[in-house]
N, C-alpha and C positions, 0 to 999 in steps of 0.2 A: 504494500500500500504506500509508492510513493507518490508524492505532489509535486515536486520537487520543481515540474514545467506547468502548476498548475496556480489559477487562483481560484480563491475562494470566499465569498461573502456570508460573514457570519450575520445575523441580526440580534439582536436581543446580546448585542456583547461585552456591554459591563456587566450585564447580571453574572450571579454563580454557573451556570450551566454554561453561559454563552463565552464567560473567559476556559471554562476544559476545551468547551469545543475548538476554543481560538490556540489553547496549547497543544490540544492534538493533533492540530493542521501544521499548526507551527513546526512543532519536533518532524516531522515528515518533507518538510520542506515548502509547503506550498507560499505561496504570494495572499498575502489574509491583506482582505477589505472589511473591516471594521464597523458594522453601523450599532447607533444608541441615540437617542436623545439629545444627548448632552455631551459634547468635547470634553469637559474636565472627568466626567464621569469616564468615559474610554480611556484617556492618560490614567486617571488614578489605578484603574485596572491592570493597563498593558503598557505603560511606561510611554515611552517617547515613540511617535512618526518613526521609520527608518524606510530604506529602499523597499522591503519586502513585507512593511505594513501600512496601512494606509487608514485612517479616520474620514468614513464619512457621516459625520452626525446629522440625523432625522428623523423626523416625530412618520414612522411611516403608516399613519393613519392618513395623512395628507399623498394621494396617488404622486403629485407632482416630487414632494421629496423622495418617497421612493424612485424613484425616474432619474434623480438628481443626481441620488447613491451610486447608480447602476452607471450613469453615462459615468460618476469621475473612477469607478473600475474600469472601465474602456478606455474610458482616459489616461489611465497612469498604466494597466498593464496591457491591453488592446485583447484582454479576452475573459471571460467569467467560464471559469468549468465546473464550478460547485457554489449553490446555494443554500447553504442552511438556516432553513425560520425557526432559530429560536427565540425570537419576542414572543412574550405572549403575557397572560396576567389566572390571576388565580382569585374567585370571590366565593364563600358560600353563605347561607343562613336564613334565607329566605325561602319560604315554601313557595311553589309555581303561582300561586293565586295570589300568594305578597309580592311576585317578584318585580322593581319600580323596573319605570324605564330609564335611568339611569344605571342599573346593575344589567340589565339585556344589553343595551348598547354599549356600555364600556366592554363586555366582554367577547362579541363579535367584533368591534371595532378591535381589539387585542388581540384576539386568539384567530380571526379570520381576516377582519379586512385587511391587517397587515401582510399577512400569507398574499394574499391575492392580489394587493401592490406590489408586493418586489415579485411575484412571480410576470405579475406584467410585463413588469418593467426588464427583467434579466430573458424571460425564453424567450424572443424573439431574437438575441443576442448568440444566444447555444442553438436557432435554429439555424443563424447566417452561420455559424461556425461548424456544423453538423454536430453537434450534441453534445452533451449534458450532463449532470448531475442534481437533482431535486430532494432534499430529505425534511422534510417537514417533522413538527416537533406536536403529538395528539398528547392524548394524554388515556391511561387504561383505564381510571371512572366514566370517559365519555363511551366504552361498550355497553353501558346498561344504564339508567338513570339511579340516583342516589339521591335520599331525602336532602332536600335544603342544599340542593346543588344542580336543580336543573337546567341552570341558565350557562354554566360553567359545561357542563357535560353537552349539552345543546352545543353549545358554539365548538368545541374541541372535537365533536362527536361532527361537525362539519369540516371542519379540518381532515379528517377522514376521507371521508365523500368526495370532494373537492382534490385531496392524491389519485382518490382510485380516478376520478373521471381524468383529470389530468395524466396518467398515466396510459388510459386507455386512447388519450388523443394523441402521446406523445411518443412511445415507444418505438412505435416503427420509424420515428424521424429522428432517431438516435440519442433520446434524454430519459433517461429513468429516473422516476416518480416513485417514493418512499416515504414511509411514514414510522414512527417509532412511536408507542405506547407506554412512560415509562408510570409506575405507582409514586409514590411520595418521593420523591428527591431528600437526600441527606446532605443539608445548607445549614447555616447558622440561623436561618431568617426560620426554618421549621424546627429546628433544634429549641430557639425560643417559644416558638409557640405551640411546640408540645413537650414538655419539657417529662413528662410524665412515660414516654414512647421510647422504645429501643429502635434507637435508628442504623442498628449494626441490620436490620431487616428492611430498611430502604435501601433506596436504589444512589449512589453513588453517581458525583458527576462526570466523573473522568470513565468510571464503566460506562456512560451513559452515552458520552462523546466518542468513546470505542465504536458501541452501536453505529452512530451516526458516521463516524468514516469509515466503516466498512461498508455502509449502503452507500456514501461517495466514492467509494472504489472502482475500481476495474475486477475486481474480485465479487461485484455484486451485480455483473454485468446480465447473468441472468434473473435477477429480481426486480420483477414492473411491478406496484400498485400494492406493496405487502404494508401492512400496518404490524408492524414487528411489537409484541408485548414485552416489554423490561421490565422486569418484576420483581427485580433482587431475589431476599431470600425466601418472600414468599409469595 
């Protein structure tokens, strides 16, 4: 699994998840394009700009900043071979009948519209180059619905959807479409907020980033449209 002629756009990459995925590109070699919100939030994460990393911060809820991200990787490397969305947001607590429209829409606006900007914005880019690499980031409560989490499983549970159909447009024209399912993440940020839980039975970020470049690989060249379940250890 080298990258070493490759680049790669991560999103969601000051968060916990999205700096493993950006070291595990990193140690392999690839050319990592960088996106988050917030410039200082990306430095405090990954340190300084260099030749072979690039910051493009964007709210990619806005189709146009996604657009912006993707042209200044054509820009600085003249090609994108991997996209990984891992933006995304986490809400629960409300039952379906309480659930406002501000918890619906923040979390399709997070967990899908973001996906489907930078996807906009980058495959037409792997279709001029003949193909691809696509790994979307679901989540394994979106296979079934869960008290006081329908709006969270609803939209991640679309994230799904929206791989397989994309996969099924995309395959024969040289870009494979993946999706990974991981359970609880073991972060500081859930560490605090279940302080009561053994998180040696979550799922790890750097295993989790494993998942995700293998399905950017050339070793996952036979897999179109898998929604792959992470589940640690149980």
């Amino acid at each position: 699994m080298d990258f070493a002629d490759r680049t790669v756009i991560v999103t969601g990459a000051a968060g916990h998840l999205g700096r493993a995925v950006a070291r595990h590109f990193a140690a392999r070699g690839a050319a990592l394009v960088l996106v988050d919100v917030d410039r200082d939030r990306l430095a405090a994460a990954h340190g300084a700009e260099h030749d072979r990393q690039l910051f493009a911060p964007a709210d990619l809820r806005d189709a146009a900043q996604a657009a912006a991200a993707a042209q200044a990787a054509l820009a600085r490397f003249g090609r994108i071979d991997v996209l990984a969305n891992v933006a995304g947001g986490f809400r629960m607590g409300e039952a379906v009948h309480e659930t406002s429209d501000a918890t619906w829409e923040l979390l399709f606006d997070l967990n899908a519209r973001t996906m489907l900007h930078m996807c906009r914005a980058v495959v037409p880019a792997m279709l001029a180059a003949g193909g691809g690499r696509v790994v979307n980031v679901g989540a394994h409560g979106a296979l079934r619905g869960g008290a006081l989490m329908g709006a969270y499983a609803a939209s991640k549970s679309a994230v799904i959807r929206l791989t397989e159909s994309m996969s099924a447009e995309l395959r024969e024209r040289g870009i494979g479409v993946n999706c990974v399912l991981p359970t609880i993440l073991d972060t500081p940020d859930n560490r605090a907020a279940m302080p009561d839980a053994d998180p040696a039975r979550w799922v790890g970020t750097d295993a989790l980033a494993d998942v995700i470049g293998f399905l950017a690989s050339d070793a996952a060249r036979a897999v179109h449209g898998a929604a792959v379940p992470v589940t640690g250890l149980v």
